[in-house]
C-alpha positions, 0 to 999 in steps of 0.5 A: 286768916283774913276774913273771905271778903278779902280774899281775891277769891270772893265773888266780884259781884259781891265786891261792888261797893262793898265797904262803903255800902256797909259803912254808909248802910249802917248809919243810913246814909247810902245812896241805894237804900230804901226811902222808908220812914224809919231808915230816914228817922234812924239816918236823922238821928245819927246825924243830929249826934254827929252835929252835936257831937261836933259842935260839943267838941268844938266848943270845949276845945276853944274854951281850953284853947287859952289855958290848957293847950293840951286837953283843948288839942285833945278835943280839937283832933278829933273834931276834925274829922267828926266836922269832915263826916258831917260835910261828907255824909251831907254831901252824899245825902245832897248828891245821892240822885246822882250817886245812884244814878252813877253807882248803876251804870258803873255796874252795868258796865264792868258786869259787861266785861266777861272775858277771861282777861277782863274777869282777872282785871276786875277780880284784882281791881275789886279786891284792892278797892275793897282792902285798902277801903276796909283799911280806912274803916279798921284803922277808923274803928281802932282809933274811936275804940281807943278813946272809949278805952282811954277814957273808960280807964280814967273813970275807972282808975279814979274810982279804984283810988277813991279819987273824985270820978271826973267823968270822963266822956270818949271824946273831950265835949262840953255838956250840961252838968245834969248829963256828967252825972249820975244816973244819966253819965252812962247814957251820955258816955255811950251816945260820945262813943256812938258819936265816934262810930258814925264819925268813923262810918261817915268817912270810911264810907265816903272814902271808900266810895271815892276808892271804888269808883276810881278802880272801877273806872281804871277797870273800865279803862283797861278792858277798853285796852284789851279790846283794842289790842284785839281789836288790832291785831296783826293781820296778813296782806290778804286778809287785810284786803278784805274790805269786810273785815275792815268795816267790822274793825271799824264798826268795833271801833266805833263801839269802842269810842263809844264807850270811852266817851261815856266812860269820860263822861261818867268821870266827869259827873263823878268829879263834879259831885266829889270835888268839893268832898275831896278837896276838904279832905286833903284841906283838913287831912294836913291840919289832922295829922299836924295836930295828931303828930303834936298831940303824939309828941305832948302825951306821954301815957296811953295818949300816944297809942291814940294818936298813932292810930289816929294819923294812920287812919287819917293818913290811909285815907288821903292815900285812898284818895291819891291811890283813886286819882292816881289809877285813873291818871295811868290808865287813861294815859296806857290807852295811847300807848297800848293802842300804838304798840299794836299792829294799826298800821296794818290795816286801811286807812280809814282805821288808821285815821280812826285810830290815830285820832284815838291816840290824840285823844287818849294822850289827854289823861284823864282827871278827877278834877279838884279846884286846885289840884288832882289827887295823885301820889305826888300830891300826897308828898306834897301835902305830907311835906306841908304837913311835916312843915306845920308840925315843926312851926308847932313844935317850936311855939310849944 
């Protein structure tokens, strides 16, 4: 039984950043929240255990490096992703201006879109990018949850054997001794859990903040389609002489263009501010899951359920980001094709002329432009197939 805002059936409305607002809301991080001083001081916190975190991480995985690669690649797996959610929920914090800006007018736009076909369009639409959104976010929960449980296990297995208590926090990081011993480790196991979760927020909700915009985009694009092909229909030769039939043709079609600009334009604003996030997500994804995949292969006790959670949920985000770049992609390409198999020719040459430079237009697909590359799903392949290469040059040094 999936939980209702899942459903298909849930109200759009409520759809509209839905994950993300969450995710982002609960560490204080989205965009459209209040400014008031305590929401800051609780945003500032959790990013100050995210840095800390990140950094106690990192230091214990260098100090391992040299004599036991296994505990400092236990520590330095997950350490990527918390360093990747300190990099995104400061970029978003940098950019929230625009964000908003952009979260609004996206809004605006898809609430405009009324017609029987739109409101299919967006009820399907809406709800992909919600599910494959909270995809990222469970399979993120799952995998934090994992480690507290992986760890919760030695401490207590070591207690009930009357061994040494090795005080084993959820996330393999250096502290000062006082905080690794009674009374103060309970505390101290709890913030390394709490770590994990704003770890988990930080990029689910950056995530699927890149996915939502991306299908509402697409959703924009597609009404854009409907519209024309409307727009165009067939008409008979005398209806087709009638001269104010045309000029109102052609006074939709310049609302139409109108439109698409803008929507080109908000696409563009969007790149900017999510390619430098973007780019550092398939960077850092192909180096996760390499190490994840080696962890997998070195551990052969509860471990392995850890980081088969773990590579899922790294690899469902760089689908995420893939799946976004790839609908924006088809469906500014669709715009030319649904526009020449209409019924253009049959009007005056005036809309022709006003249509074909449409279709040159929309023959340019539309990008979100990463330095490099643009996330689609031959990108992914590539990525995995370097991936699958970084494993197999590991494998053979181990």
């Amino acid at each position: 039984m999936l939980p209702k805002f899942l459903l298909q059936s849930y109200p759009t409305e409520k759809n509209l950043f839905l994950v993300p607002k969450f995710a982002l809301g609960v560490i204080g991080f989205y965009p459209q929240l209040g400014k008031s001083t305590l929401m800051n001081a609780w945003a500032l916190f959790n990013l100050i255990i995210l840095v800390y975190g990140s950094y106690a991480e990192f230091a214990f995985g260098l100090s391992f490096l040299s004599t036991d690669a296994m505990r400092a690649l236990d520590a330095l797996c997950p350490v990527a992703s918390s360093i990747m959610s300190v990099f995104k929920v400061c970029f978003i914090w940098w950019h929230r201006a625009e964000i908003e800006r952009l979260v609004h007018r996206v809004a605006e736009l898809t609430a405009e879109q009324n017609s029987p076909r739109k409101l299919a369009c967006k009820r399907r639409y809406f709800a992909i990018g919600t599910r494959l959104s909270s995809s990222v976010l469970l399979f993120g929960f799952l995998t934090s949850t994992l480690y507290t449980i992986r760890a919760g296990i030695v401490n207590y297995s070591a207690h009930v054997r009357g061994d040494e208590i090795p005080f084993e926090t959820p996330f393999k990081m250096i502290f000062p001794q006082p905080l690794v011993s009674m009374p103060i480790f309970p505390l101290t196991f709890t913030l390394s859990h709490w770590h994990g979760y704003i770890t988990v927020a930080g990029f689910a909700g950056a995530d699927g903040l890149f996915l939502c915009f991306c299908m509402y985009f697409g959703t924009l694009l597609k009404a854009l389609q409907y519209d024309l092909s409307d727009l165009l229909a067939d008409v008979d030769s005398e209806q087709g002489s009638n001269r104010y039939a045309e000029r109102e043709i052609e006074e939709g079609l310049k609302k139409i263009i109108a439109r698409h600009n803008e929507i080109v334009d908000l696409i563009d604003r969007f790149s900017a501010v999510m390619a430098l996030m973007t780019l550092g997500q398939f960077v850092s994804s192909s180096l996760i899951i390499g190490t994840c995949v080696v962890d997998l292969l070195l551990f052969s006790d509860y471990g392995v359920f850890v980081y088969v959670t773990h590579t899922i949920a790294v690899s469902t985000e760089l689908f995420l980001y893939c799946i976004g770049g790839t609908v924006i992609i088809e469906f500014s390409s669709e715009l030319a094709t649904t526009v020449y198999s209409s019924k253009w020719y049959t009007h005056s040459v005036r809309v022709q002329r006003m249509v074909l430079l449409i279709i040159i237009r929309a023959q340019r697909s539309l990008v979100v432009k990463v330095p490099f590359f643009a996330p689609s799903l031959p990108t992914l392949t590539s990525i995995l197939r370097f991936t699958g290469s970084l494993i197999a040059l590991v494998k053979s040094m181990i």
